[in-house]
N, C-alpha and C positions, 0 to 999 in steps of 0.2 A: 263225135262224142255223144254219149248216150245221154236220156233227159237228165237234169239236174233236180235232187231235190232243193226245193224253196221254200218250203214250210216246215217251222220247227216246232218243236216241242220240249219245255223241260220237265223231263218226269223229276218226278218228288221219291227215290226211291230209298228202301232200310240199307243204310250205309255202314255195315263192319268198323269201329274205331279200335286200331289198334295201337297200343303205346307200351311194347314190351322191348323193355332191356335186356339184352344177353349178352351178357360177359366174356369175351373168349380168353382162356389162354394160350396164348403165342409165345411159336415154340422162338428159340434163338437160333438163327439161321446167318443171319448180317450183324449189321457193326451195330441199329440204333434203332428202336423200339417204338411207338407210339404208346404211352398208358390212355386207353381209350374203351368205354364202351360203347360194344356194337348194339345200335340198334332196328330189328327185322322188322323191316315194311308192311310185309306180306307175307301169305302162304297158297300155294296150290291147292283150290279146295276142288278140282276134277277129279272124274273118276271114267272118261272115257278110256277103253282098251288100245285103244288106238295111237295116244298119245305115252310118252314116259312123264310117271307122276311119282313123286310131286318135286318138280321144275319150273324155276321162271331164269330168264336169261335177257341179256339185252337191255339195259335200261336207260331211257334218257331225261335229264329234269330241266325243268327253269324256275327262273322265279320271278316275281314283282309284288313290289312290295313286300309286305309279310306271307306274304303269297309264295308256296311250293308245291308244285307239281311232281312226280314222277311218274313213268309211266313204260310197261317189262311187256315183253312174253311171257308166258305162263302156260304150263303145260305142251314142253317141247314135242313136236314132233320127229321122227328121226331122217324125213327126208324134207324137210320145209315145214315153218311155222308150228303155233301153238293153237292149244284148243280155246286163248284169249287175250285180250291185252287188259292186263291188269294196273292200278294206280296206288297212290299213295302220297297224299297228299296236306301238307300244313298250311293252317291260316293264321298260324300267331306264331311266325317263326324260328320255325323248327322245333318248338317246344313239346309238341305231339302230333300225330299223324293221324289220318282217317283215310282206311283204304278200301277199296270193292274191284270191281272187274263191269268192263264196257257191256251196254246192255245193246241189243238186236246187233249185235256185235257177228259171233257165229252160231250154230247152233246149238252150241254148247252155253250160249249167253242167259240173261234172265232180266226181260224178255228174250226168245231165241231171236236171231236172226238167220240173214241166209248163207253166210260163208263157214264154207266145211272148217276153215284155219283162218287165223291172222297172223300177220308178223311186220317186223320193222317199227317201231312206235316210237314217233318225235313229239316232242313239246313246243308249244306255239302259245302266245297272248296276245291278243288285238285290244291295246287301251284304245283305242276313240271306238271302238264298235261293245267295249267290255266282254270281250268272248276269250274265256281260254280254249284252245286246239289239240286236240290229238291226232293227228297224221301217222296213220298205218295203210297197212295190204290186207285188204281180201282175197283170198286165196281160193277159187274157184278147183282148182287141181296143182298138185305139185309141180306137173310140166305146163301150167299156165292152164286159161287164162288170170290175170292177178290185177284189180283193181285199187286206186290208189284213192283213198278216201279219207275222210276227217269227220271225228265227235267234236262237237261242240259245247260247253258248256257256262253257264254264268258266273260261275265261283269254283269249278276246280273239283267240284264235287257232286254234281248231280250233270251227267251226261246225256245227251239230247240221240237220237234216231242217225245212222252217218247219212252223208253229204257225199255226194260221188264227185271228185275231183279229176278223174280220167277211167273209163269202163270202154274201152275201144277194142278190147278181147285180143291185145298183146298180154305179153309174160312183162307187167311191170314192175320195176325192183328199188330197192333202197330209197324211199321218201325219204325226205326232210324238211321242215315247213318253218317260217320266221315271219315277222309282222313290224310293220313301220308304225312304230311307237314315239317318231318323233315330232311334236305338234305344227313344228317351225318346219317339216318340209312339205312341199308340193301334194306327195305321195302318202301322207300321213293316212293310214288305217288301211292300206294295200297291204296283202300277205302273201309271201311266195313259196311254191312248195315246187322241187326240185324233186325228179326222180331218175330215173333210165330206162328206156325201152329193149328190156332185153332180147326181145323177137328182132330187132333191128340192131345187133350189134351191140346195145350199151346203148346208145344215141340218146346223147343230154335231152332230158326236156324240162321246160320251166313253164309253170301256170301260176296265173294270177288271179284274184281274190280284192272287191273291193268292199264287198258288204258283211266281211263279218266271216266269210268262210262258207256263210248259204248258196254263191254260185262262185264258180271257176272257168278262166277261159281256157281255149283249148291250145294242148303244150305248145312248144315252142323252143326252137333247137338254139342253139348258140349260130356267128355266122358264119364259123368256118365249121359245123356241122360237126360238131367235134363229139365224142365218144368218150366213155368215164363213166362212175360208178360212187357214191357214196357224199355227193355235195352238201355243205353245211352253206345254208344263207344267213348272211349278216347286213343290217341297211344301217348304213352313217346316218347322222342327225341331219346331212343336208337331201337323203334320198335315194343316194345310191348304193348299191344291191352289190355285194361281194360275195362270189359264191367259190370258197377253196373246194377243189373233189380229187378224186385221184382219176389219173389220166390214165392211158394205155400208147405205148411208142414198141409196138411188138410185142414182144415178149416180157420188155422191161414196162417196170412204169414210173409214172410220174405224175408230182405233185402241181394240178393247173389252176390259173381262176379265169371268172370269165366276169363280167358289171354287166350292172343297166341303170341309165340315167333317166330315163324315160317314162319309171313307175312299171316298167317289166311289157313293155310295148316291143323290144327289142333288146340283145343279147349280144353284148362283145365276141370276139373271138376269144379263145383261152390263149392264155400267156404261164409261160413255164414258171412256176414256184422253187422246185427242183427237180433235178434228177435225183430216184427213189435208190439208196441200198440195203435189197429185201432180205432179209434172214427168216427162214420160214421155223418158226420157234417148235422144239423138239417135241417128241412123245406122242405125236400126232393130235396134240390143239388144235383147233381150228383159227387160224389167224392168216387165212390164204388172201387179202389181198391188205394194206398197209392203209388202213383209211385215216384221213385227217379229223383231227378235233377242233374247231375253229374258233374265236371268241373277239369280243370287241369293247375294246374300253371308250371311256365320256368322250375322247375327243375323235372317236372315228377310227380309232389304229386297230388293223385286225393281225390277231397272231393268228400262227397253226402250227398245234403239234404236231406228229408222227413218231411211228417205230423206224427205223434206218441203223444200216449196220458201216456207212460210209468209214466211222471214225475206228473200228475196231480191225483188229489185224485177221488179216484172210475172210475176214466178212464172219466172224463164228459167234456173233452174239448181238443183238439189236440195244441201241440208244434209246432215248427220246429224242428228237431236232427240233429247232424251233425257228422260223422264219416268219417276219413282219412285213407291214406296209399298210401304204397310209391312203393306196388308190386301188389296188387291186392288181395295177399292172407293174411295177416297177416292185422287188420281194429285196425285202434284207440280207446278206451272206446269211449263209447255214448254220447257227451254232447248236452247238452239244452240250445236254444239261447234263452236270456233270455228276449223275444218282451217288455211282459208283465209279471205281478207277477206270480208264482204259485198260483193256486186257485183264481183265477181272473174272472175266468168266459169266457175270450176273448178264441176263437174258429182258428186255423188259420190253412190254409188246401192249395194246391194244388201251392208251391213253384215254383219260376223261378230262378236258382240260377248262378250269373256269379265270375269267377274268372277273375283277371290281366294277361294271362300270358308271363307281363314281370317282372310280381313281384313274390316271393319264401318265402314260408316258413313262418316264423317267420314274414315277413314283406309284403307276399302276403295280398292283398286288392280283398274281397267281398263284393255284391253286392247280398240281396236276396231281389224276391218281390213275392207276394202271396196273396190271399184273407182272409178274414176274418169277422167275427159277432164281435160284441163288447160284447154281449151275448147268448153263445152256446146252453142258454135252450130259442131257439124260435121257431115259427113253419111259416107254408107256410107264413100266411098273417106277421107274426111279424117281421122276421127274417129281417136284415140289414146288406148288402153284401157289404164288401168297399175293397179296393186295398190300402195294404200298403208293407212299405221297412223298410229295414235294412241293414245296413254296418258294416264293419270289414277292420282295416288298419294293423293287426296283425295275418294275418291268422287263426281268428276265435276265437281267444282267448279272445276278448272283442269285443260288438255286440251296437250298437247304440237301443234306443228302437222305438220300432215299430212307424213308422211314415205313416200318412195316405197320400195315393195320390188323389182315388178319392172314389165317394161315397157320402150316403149310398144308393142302389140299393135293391129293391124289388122284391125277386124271381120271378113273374108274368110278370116282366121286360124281361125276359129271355125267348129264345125258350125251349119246352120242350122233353126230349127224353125218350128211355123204361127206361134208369135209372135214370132220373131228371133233373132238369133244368139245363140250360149248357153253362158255361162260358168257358170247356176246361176241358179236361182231365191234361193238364198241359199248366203252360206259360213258357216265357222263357226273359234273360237276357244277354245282351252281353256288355262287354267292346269295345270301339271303338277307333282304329287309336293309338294305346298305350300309354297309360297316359292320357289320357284323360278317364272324366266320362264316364259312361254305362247308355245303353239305354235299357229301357225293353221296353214289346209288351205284352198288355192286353184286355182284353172285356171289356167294359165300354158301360152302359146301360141305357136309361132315357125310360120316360111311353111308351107305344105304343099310335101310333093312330089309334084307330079302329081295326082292325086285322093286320095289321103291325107293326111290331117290330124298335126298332128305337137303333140299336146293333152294335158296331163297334169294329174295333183293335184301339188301341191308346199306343204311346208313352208319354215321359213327354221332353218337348221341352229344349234342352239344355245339354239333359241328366243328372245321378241321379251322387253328387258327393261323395266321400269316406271320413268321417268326422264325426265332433260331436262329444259329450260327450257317452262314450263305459260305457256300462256293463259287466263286466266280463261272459265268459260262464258257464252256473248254472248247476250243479247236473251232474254225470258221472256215467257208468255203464257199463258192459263188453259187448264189439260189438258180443260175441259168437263163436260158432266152426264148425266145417264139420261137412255135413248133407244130409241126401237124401232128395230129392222133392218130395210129389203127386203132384198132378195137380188141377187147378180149371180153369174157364173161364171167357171174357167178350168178348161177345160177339157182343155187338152194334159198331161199328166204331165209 
């Protein structure tokens, strides 16, 4: 591993507050509507030629306390990353936002830094060190090499110089970063950030952090060296570290996790979640590998969503699935949130899924949101790209039905990359300020003008409440067993 930096700094820098409502009208496509305004995070303010402007994609949040984060690519590139990682960020609750873009980021940053691109950007907090995380890729070239690194900052708003978390001059891929927040265990203010070696296959690696996110050691494979792509870490209140990712068994894949009891000294073998059914959703989106959404409520229990077409006839349209457990190793049978009917035709892919966690169990309150077709057999020009949600006040056991936020969007809307138009490898969803509704962060897209793009992150103003008439969860099936991984790749950031 290359040196690490150890000395930080917080700059004081002119911070962009924006707090602009926008209204959408939403066409009628489905059965049931959200009355909701949207409101946009942010805006692409690049103007390099190199990148498609003005685009941000990918977004992921968290919170604590009154505390929200979010945190997008900006300014897509069309074969890997953006010209930055941009934020957006509330301190009283979602009530308004304040956003800017990471500074000595890339060169395109302000201060400049020295990576041509970024991409991949997670959200992290360390209460015992008080550090919020941003965990992305510095992207040295599009065929590598890509290091995995982290901003730091004290309040979510004013970001520090990065941190190098792995610069070993592999092609490294999809970060994800968490922090042990709970005061009662061992590990308390250790932070773990998961990524894949894509020069090696995919090959898990896991690095740990005990000061805050200022040094990291160096990765670390799982035991049975296992291979995947896309892990979310979650640590129980007693310390241990549950990482769901998606696996690779050939050609197929599969939902794995792997623990560590140890504060991240050492890494389980992976244990099968399930086996994946992949429906590669039409018009040429970009949704080419089925990654998990992960989340963890008070008492330690981790869900994971996913897209899965297991429940639908001849495989011609994806679900949501939803699979729990309480250790990481032993997974719940598989059920199917039930948006819309079996054999419906409706398409739904590339989940944000949030948990309470001050609610448990039986009475934990979900929170998923995701993209969707209203019909899965369309192509480039047909196809109708909308944003909807669903809730659960029962941990999962009854599902509201699929309710639209915004939409409908047309592919051509969208920048486009080597593997299709791109709204996100994934979104994401947070609860905020406890008890209180959650706020997700998604792409929402209108025509372009002339060769720019007209692409942003947006929230739903108010946040999404936990409520409505529930559907029971539809149709189960067994989550699977232990299993060795090959490998496969993706390669584009």
């Amino acid at each position: 591993m290359t040196s690490l930096i150890s000395r930080f700094r917080w700059p004081m820098r002119g911070l962009m507050a924006m707090t602009l409502a926008l209204v959408f009208a939403l066409s009628s496509t489905i059965s049931a509507f959200a009355s909701v305004t949207l409101l946009r995070l942010s805006t692409d303010p690049y103007t390099n030629t190199t990148s498609q402007h003005a685009t941000e994609v990918e977004p992921d949040t968290l919170s604590s306390g009154k505390t929200f984060v979010s945190a997008f690519q900006v300014g897509r590139f069309f074969n890997g990353g953006a010209s930055n990682i941009g934020f957006a960020t509330s301190t009283n609750g979602g009530k308004s936002f304040t956003n800017d873009f990471l500074p000595s980021s890339t060169v395109f940053a302000t201060p400049p830094g020295i990576y041509p691109r970024a991409s991949d950007p997670s959200v992290a907090f360390d209460a015992k060190h008080g550090v919020w995380i941003i965990s992305w890729l510095g992207i040295k070239s599009p065929s590598g090499p890509v290091d995995v690194l982290v901003s730091r900052s004290p309040d979510g708003l004013n970001w520090g110089t990065p941190v190098v978390v792995n610069a070993d001059g592999h092609f490294n891929d999809k970060n994800w970063t968490a922090c042990d927040n709970s005061s009662s265990s061992l590990f308390f203010g250790n932070c773990y950030t998961e990524f894949d070696d894509n020069t090696l296959g995919d090959l898990i690696q896991m690095s740990t952090s005990s000061d805050g996110g200022l040094t990291w050691g160096a990765g670390q494979a799982t035991a049975n060296e296992a291979h995947g792509i896309g892990g979310q870490p979650l640590v129980q209140p007693n310390g241990t570290v549950i990482v769901p990712i998606n696996g690779f068994a050939g050609r197929n894949f599969l939902i794995v996790a792997f623990t560590s009891t140890d504060g991240g000294a050492s890494w389980s073998k992976t244990n099968i979640v399930a086996r994946v059914g992949f429906h590669h959703a039409a018009g040429g989106i970009r949704d080419s590998i089925p990654l998990p959404s992960a989340e963890m409520d008070s008492s330690g229990k981790v869900y994971v969503v996913w897209q899965d077409c297991h429940f639908e006839p001849t495989c011609n349209a994806s679900d949501l699935v939803l699979s729990t457990s309480t250790d990481g190793k032993s997974w719940s049978k598989l059920t199917r949130i039930p948006l819309d009917p079996r054999g419906s035709g409706v398409d739904h892919f590339i989940p944000g899924l949030a948990v309470d966690n001050l609610t448990s169990d039986g009475s934990a309150r979900l929170v998923v949101t995701f993209y969707f077709y209203p019909d899965a057999n369309c192509t480039t020009a047909t196809c109708q790209l909308n944003v909807g949600f669903s809730t659960s006040a029962d941990g999962g056991a009854t599902w509201t039905s699929n309710t639209q936020l915004a939409g409908p969007m047309s592919l051509t809307w969208l920048p486009n990359t080597t593997q299709g138009f791109m709204v996100g490898d994934y979104i994401s969803t947070s609860f905020v300020g406890g008890g209180t509704p959650a706020f997700p962060a998604f792409a929402v897209a209108n025509a372009p003008s002339g060769s720019t793009f007209d692409e942003a992150i947006f929230t739903v103003k108010g946040g999404l409440s936990v409520g409505g008439s529930a559907n029971p969860a539809s149709d189960q099936t067994n989550a699977g067993s232990n299993d060795t991984l090959t490998s496969s790749s993706l390669t584009d950031q």
